[in-house]
N, C-alpha and C positions, 0 to 999 in steps of 0.2 A: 809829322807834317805831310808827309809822302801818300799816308793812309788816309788823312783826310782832303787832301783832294781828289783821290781815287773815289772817296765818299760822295766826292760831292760833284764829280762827274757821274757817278752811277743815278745821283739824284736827279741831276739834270736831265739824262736821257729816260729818267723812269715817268718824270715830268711833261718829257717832250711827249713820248707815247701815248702816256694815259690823256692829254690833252686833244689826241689827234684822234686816241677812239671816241672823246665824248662829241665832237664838232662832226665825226662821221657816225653821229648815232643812225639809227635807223627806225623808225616807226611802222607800224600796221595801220598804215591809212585807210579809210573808206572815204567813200560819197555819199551823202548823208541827202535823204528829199529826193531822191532822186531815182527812177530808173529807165531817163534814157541814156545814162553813162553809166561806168563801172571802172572801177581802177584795181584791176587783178596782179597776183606775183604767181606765177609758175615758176617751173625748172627755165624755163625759156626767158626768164626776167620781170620786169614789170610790165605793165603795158594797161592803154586804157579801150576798153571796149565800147564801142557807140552801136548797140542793136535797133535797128532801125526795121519795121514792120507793114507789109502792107498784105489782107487779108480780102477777098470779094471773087464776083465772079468774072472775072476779067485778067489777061495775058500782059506780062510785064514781059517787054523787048529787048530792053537794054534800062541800063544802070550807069552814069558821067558823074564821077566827085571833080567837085570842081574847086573849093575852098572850104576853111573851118577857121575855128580857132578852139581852144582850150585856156578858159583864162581861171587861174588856182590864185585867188589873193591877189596881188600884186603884177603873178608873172605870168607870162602869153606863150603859151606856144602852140606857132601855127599848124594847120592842117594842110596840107595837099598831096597830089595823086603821086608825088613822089616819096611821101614819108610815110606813107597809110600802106596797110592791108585792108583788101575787101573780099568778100567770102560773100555769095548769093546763095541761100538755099531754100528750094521749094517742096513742098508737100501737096498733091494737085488734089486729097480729098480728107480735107479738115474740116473740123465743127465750127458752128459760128465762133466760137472762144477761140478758135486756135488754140486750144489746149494739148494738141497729141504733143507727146518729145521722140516721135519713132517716122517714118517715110518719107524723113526730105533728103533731098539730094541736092548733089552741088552742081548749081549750074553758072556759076560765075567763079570765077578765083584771078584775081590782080594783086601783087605783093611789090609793092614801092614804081609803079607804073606800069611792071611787066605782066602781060596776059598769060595767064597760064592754061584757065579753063572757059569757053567763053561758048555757052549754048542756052542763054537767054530767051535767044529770037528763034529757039525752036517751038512748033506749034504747043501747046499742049496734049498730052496723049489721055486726058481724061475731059468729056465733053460737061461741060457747067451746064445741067437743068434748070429751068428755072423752079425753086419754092423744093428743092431733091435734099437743102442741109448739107451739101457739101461745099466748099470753097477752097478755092488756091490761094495758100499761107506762103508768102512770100518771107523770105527771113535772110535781113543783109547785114553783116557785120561787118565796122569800120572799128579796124585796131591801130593804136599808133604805140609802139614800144618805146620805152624811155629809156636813154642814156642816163651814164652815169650822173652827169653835171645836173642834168633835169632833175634826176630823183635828188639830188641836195638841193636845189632850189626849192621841189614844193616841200621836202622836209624845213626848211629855212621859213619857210612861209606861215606852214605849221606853227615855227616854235614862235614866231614873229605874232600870232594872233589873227593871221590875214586869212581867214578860211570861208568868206563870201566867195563863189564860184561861180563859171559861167562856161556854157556849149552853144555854138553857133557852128552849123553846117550848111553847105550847098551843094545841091547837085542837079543833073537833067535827069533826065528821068520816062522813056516811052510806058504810056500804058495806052493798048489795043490798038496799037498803031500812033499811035497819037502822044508827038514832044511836050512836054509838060517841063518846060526851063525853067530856071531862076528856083525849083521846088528846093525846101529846107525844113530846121528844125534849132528853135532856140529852148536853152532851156537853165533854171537856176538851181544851185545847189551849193551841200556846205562841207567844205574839208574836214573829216572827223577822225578821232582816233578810238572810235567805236565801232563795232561790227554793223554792218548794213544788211537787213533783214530786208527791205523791200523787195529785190528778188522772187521771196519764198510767197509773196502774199497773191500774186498774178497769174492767173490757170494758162495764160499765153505768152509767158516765160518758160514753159516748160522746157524746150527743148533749147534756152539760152543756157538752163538751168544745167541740163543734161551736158552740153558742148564746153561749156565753162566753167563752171562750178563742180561739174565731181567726174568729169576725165577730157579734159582741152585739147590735149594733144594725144594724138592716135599713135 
């Protein structure tokens, strides 16, 4: 009698466990239609990327995120300049494609509001000819890392079937002197458990491609 309820305590706790790896499964999610978002796992966790690009012959001064959101099926979670990374980097002589992934530099960097690098509103040190085929490749990345609780909610959402998706950003924005508020970027997509090749298809993802995709962290 003694040996079977030691049985049947060993069942129960073999029960409890196996029940608690399946509800914390884990999936390989992507973003599917989509490449103004990116939903990446590094060493450094998960996190979703918003590369955001502006290309011409013309000086960007500054960079203000102001709000977002991220809505996965069902569940929202907001954007702001508290829970974002933002990374500015420029290339002052790129093809029309913005296709180089080599001579940008950082001239912006803010990680959860704090300023760390901030030379924007330095002149440019390469002068834009007119009809010369070069341009300043501006390239700004908005990272928002996910907690624990978040990566089970959109995994839940996942197994739920909820995987219409949605990106809304704001931010100010100077270009050549000149405030340009209220600027943004809406956009739709679908929670999949496929790999996302859109990425690979764009000559002016190169260097998104280059920073995230095959070495992120330096």
């Amino acid at each position: 009698m003694k040996k079977n309820k030691i049985f049947c305590i060993f069942c129960l706790v073999f029960i409890i466990v196996l029940s608690g790896c399946l509800t914390a499964r884990k999936y390989n999610l992507s973003l599917a239609d989509t490449v103004s978002i990116f939903l990446l796992n590094k060493e450094k966790g998960s996190f979703f990327c918003i590369p955001v690009q502006y290309m011409g012959d013309y000086h960007i001064g500054g960079f203000d995120f102001k709000k977002g959101l991220i809505e996965i099926g069902g569940y929202r979670i907001p954007l702001n300049s508290k829970n974002v990374n933002i990374f500015v980097y420029l290339n002052e002589e790129t093809d029309e494609a913005g296709s180089l992934d080599t001579g940008f530099n950082l001239v912006y960097q803010e990680e959860k509001g704090r300023i760390l690098v901030s030379k924007m509103n330095e002149p440019l040190t390469v002068k834009q000819i007119e009809d010369d085929g070069k341009f300043a490749h501006y390239y700004i990345f908005i990272e928002k890392f996910l907690g624990s609780n978040e990566i089970k909610r959109i995994n839940s959402e996942f197994e739920k079937g909820n995987v219409s998706s949605r990106l809304e950003i704001w931010y100010d924005i100077i270009i050549d002197n000149e405030l340009q508020s209220g600027s943004g970027m809406l956009d739709n997509f679908q929670l999949s458990d496929k790999p996302s090749e859109a990425a690979y298809f764009f000559p002016n993802l190169n260097f998104f491609r280059a920073k995230y995709l095959l070495n992120i962290f330096n």
